[in-house]
py3Dmol code that shows the C-alpha trace and the ligand (Angstrom):
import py3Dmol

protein = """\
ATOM      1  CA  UNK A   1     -11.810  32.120  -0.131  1.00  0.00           C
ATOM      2  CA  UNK A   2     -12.486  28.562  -0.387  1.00  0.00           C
ATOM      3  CA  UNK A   3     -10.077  26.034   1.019  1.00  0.00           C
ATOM      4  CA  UNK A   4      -8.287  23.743  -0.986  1.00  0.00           C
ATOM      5  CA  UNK A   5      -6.625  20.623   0.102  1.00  0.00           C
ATOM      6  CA  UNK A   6      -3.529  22.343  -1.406  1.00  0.00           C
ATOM      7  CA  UNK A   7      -3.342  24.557   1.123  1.00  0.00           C
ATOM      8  CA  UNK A   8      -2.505  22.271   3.425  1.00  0.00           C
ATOM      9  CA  UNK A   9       0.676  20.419   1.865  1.00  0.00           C
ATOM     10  CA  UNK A  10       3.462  21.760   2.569  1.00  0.00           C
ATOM     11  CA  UNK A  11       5.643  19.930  -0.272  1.00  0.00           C
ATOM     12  CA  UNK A  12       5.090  17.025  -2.661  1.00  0.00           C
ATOM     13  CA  UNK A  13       7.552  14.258  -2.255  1.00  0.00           C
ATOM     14  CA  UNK A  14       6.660  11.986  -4.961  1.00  0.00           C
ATOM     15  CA  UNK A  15       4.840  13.736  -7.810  1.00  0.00           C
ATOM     16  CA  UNK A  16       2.343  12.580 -10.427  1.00  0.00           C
ATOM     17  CA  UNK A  17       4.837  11.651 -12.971  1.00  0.00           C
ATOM     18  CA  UNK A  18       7.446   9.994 -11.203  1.00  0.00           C
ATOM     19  CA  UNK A  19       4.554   7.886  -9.772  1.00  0.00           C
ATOM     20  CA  UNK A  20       3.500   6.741 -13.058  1.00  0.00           C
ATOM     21  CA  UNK A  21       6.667   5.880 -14.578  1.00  0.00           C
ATOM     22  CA  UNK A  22       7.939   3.870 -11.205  1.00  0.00           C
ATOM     23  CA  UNK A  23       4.646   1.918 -11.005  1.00  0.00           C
ATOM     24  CA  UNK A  24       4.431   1.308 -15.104  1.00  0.00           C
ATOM     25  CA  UNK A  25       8.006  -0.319 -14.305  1.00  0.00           C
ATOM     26  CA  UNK A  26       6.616  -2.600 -11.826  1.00  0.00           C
ATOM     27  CA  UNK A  27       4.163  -3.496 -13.648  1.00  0.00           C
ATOM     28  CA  UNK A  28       6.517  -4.592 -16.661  1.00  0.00           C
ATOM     29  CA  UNK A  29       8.610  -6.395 -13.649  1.00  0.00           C
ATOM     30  CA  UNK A  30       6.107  -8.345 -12.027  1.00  0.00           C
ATOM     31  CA  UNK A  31       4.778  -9.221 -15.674  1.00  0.00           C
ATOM     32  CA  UNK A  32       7.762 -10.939 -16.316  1.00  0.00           C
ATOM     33  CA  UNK A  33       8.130 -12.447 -13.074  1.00  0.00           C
ATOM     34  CA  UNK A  34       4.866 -14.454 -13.121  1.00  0.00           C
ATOM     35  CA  UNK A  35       4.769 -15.016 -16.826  1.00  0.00           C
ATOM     36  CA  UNK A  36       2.053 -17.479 -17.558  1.00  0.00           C
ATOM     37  CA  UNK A  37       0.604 -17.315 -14.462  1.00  0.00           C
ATOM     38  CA  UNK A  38      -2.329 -16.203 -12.540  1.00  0.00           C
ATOM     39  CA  UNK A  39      -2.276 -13.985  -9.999  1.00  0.00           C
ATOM     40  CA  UNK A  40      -4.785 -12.815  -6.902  1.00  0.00           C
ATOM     41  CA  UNK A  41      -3.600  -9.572  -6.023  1.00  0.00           C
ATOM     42  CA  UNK A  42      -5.142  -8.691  -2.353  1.00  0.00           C
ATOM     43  CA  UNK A  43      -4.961  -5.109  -1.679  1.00  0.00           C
ATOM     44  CA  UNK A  44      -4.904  -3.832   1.899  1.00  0.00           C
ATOM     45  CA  UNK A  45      -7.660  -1.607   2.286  1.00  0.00           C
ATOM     46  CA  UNK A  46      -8.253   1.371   2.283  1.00  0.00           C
ATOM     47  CA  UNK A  47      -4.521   2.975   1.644  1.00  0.00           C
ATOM     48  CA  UNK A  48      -3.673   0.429  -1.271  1.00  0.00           C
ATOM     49  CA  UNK A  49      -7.398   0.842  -3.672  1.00  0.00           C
ATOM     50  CA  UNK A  50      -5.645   3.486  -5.620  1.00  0.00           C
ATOM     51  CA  UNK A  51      -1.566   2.440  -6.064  1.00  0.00           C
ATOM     52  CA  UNK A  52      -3.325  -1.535  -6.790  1.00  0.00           C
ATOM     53  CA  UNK A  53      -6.215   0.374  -9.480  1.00  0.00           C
ATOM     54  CA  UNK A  54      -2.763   1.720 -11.153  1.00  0.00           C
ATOM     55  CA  UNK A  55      -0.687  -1.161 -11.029  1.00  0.00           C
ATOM     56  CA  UNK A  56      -3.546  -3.848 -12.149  1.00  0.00           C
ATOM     57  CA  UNK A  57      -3.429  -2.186 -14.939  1.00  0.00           C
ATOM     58  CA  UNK A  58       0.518  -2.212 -15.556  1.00  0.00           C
ATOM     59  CA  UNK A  59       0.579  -5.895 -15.596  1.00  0.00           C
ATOM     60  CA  UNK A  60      -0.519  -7.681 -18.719  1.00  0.00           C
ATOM     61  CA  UNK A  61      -0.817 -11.070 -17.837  1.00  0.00           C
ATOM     62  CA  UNK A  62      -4.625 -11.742 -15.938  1.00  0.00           C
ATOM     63  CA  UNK A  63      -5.274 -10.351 -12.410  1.00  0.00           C
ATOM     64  CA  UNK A  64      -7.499 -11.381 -10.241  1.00  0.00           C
ATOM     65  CA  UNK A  65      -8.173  -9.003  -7.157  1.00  0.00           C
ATOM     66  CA  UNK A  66      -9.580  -9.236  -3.637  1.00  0.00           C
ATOM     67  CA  UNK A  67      -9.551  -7.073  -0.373  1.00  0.00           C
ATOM     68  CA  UNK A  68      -8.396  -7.101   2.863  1.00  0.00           C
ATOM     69  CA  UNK A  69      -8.816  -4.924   5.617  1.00  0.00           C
ATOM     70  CA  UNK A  70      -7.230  -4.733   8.699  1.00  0.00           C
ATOM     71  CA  UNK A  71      -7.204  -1.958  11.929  1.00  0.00           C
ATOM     72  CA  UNK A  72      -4.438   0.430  11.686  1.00  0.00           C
ATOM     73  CA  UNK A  73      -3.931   3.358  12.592  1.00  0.00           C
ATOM     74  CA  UNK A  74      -7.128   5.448  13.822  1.00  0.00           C
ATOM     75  CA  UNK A  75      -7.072   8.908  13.199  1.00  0.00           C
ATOM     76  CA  UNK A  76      -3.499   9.289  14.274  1.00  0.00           C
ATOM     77  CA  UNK A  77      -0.177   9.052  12.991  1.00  0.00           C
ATOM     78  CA  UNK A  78       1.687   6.298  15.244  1.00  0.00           C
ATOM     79  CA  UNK A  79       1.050   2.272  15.160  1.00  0.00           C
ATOM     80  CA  UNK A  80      -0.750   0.893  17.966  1.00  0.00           C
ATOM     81  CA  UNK A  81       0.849  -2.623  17.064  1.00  0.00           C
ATOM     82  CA  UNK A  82      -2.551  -4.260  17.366  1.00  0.00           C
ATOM     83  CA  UNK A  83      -3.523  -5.712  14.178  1.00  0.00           C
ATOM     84  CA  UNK A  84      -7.496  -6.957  13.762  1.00  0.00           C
ATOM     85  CA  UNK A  85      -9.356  -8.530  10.342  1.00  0.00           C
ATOM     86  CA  UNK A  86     -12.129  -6.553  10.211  1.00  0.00           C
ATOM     87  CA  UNK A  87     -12.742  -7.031   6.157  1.00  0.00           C
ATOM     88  CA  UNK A  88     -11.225 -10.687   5.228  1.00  0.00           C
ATOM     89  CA  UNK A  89     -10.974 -12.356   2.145  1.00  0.00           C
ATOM     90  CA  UNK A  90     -13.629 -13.379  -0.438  1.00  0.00           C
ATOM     91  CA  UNK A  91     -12.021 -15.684  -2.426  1.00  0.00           C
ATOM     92  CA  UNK A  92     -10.140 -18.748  -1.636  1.00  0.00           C
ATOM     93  CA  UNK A  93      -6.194 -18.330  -1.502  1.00  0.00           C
ATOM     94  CA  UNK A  94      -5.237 -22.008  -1.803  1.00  0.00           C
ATOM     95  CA  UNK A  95      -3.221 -23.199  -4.539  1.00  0.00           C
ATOM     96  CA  UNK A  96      -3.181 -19.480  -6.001  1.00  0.00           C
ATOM     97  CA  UNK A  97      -0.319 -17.005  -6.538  1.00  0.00           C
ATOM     98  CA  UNK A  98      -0.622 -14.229  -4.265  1.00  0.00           C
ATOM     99  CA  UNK A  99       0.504 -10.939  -4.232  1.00  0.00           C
ATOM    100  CA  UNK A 100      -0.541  -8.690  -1.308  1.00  0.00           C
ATOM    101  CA  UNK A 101      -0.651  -4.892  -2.565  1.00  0.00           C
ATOM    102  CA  UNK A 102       0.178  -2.299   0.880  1.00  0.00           C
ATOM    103  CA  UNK A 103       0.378   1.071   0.500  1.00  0.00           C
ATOM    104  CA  UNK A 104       3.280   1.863   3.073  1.00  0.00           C
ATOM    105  CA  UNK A 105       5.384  -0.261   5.365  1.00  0.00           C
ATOM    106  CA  UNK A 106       6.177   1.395   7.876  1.00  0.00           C
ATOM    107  CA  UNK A 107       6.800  -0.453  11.822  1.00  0.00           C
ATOM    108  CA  UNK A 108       5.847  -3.804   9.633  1.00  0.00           C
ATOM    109  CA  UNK A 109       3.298  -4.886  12.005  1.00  0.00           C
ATOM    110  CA  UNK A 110       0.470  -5.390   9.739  1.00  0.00           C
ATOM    111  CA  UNK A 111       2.236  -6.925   7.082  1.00  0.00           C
ATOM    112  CA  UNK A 112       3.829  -9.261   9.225  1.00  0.00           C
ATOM    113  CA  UNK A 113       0.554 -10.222  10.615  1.00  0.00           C
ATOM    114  CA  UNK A 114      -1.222 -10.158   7.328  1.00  0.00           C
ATOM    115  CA  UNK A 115       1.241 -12.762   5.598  1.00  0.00           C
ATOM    116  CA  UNK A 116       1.373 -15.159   8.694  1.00  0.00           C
ATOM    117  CA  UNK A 117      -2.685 -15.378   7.791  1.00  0.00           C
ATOM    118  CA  UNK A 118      -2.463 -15.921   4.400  1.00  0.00           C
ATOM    119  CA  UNK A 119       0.904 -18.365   4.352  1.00  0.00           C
ATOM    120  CA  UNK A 120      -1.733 -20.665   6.641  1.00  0.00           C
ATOM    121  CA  UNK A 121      -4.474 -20.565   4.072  1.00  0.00           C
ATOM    122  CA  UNK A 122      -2.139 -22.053   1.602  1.00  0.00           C
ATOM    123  CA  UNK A 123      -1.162 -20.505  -1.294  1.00  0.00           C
ATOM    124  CA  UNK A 124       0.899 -21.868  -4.350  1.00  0.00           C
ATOM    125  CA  UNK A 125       3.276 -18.600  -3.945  1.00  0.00           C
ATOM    126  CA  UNK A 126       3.557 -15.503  -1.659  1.00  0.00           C
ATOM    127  CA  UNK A 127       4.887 -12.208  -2.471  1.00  0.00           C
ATOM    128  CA  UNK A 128       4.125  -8.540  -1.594  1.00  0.00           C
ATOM    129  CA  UNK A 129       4.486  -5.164  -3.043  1.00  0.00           C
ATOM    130  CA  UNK A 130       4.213  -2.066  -1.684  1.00  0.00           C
ATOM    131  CA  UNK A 131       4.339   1.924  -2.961  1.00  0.00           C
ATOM    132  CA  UNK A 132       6.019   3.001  -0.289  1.00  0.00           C
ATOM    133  CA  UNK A 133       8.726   2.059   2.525  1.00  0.00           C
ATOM    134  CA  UNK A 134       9.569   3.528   5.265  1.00  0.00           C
ATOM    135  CA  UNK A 135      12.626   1.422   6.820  1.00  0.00           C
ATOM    136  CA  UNK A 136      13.798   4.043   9.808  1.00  0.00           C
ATOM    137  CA  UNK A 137      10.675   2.836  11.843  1.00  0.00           C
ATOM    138  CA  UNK A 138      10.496  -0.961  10.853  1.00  0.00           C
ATOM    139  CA  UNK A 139       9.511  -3.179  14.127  1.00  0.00           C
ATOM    140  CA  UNK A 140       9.523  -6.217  12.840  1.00  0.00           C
ATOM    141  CA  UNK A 141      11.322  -7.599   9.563  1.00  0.00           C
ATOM    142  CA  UNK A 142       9.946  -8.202   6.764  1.00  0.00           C
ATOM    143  CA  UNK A 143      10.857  -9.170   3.545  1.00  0.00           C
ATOM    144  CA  UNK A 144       9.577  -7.133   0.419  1.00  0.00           C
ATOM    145  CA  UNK A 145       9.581  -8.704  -2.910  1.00  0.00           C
ATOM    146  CA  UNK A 146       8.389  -5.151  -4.634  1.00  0.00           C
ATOM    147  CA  UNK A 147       9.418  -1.799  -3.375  1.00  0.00           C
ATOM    148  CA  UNK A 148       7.954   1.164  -5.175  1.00  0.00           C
ATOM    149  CA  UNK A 149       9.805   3.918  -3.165  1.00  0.00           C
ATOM    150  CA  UNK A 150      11.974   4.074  -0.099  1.00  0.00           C
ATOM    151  CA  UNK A 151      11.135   7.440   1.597  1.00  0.00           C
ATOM    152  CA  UNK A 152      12.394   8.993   5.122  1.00  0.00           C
ATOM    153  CA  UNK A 153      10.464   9.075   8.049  1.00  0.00           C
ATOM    154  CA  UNK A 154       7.876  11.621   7.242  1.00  0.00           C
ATOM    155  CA  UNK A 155       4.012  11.324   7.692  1.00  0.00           C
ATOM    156  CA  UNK A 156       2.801  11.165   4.316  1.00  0.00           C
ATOM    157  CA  UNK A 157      -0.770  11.662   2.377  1.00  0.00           C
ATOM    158  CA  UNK A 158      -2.447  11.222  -0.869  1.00  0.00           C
ATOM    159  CA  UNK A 159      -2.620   8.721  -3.360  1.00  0.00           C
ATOM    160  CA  UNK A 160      -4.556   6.228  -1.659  1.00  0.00           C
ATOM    161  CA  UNK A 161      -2.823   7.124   2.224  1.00  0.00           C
ATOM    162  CA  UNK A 162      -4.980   9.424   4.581  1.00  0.00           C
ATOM    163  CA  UNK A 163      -4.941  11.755   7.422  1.00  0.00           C
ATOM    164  CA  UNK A 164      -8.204  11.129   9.179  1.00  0.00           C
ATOM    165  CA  UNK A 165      -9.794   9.965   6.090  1.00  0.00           C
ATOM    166  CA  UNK A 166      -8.613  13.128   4.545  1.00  0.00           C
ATOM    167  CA  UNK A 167      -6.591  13.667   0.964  1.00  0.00           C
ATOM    168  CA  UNK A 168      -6.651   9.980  -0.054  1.00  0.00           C
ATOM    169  CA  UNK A 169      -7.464  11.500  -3.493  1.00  0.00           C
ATOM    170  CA  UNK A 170      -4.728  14.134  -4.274  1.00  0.00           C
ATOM    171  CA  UNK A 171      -2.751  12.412  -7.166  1.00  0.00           C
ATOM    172  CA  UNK A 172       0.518  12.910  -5.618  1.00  0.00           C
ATOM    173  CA  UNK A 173       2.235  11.827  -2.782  1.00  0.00           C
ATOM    174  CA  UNK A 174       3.176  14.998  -0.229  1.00  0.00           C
ATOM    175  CA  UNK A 175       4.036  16.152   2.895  1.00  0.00           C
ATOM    176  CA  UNK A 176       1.224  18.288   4.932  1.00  0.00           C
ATOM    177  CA  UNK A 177       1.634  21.806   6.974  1.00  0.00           C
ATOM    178  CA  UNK A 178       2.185  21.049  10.802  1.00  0.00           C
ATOM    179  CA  UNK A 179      -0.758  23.676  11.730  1.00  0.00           C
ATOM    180  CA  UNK A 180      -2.967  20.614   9.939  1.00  0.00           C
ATOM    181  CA  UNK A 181      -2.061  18.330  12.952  1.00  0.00           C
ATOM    182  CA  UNK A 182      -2.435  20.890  15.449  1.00  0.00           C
ATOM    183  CA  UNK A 183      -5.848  20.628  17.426  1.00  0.00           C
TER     184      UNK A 183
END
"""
ligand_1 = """\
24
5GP
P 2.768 -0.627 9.764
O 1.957 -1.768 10.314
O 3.819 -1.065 8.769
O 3.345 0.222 10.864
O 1.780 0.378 9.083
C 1.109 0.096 7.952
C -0.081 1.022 7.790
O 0.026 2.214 8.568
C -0.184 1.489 6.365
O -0.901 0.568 5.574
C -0.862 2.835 6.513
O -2.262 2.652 6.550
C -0.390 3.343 7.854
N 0.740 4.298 7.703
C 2.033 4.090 8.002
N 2.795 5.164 7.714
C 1.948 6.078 7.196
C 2.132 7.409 6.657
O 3.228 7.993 6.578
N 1.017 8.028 6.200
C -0.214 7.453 6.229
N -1.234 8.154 5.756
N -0.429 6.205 6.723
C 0.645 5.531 7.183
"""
view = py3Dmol.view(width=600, height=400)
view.addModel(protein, "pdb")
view.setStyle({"model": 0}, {"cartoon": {"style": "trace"}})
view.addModel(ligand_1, "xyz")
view.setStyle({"model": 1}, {"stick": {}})
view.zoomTo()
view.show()
């Protein structure tokens, strides 16, 4: 039989809808919030391409985007703490309204390192906004202006977040089968 990446979730934690409706709300929020403004939205690649494609196009005032990306996590599931540019910025961040788009905060270490670089660069404003948050393993503090979901400390996959590159695309967020982990 062929092998579907269904087969290896073991439970969805966020489904399809409830992702829609929670970032179409955020997008009516952070609308509001920067009424006529501007904003440069830089996404943290790769986790945040598809949760920042979505909310883009929740917001209705314009939206510039850009792309960031930093080391994380390899093909594990634990931080390593050490945070390195290896994709930085295109476009100019001074005197703009930023809003940094991360998939999942989890220990806090890239964020924290992320908005140290761009506060230095500048900007007329600084906020960030993530999908997901997972507080139980936070490091570091940080402060987040938009929180899509708080979730418990669980590895999770799809909707932009990986496991070895892996299930990025299912359009849900979920919870795979241990024997997927298992050498
Ligand atoms: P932090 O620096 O906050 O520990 O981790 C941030 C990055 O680690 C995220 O952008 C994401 O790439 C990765 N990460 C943290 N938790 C998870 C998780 O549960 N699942 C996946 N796929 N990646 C995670």
């Amino acid at each position: 039989m062929v092998h579907s990446m269904m087969d290896d979730v073991e439970r969805v934690l966020i489904s399809t809808e409830e992702l829609k409706q929670r970032i179409a709300d955020m997008g009516k929020q952070i609308s509001q919030d920067y009424a006529g403004k501007e904003i440069l939205m830089i996404g943290v690649l790769r986790g945040a391409v598809i949760f920042m494609a979505d909310l883009a196009r929740a917001i209705d005032i314009p939206v510039a985007i850009d792309f960031m990306a930093v080391s994380s996590y390899g093909a594990g599931t634990s931080s390593s703490g050490v945070v390195r540019i290896l994709k930085d910025l295109d476009e100019t961040v001074e005197g703009k309204h930023i809003l940094v788009v991360e998939d999942i905060i989890d220990s806090g270490l890239t964020l924290n390192y992320l908005l140290d670089n761009i506060k230095s660069r500048k900007p007329a404003s600084l906020r960030m906004c993530t999908l997901l948050n997972k507080p139980e393993r936070r490091k570091v503090n940080v402060h987040i202006d938009y929180n899509g979901f708080t979730i418990p400390d669980h590895f999770v996959v799809g909707y932009g977040l990986d496991y070895a590159e892996k299930y990025r695309n299912l359009p849900f967020i979920g919870i795979l089968k241990p024997a997927v982990y298992e050498p």
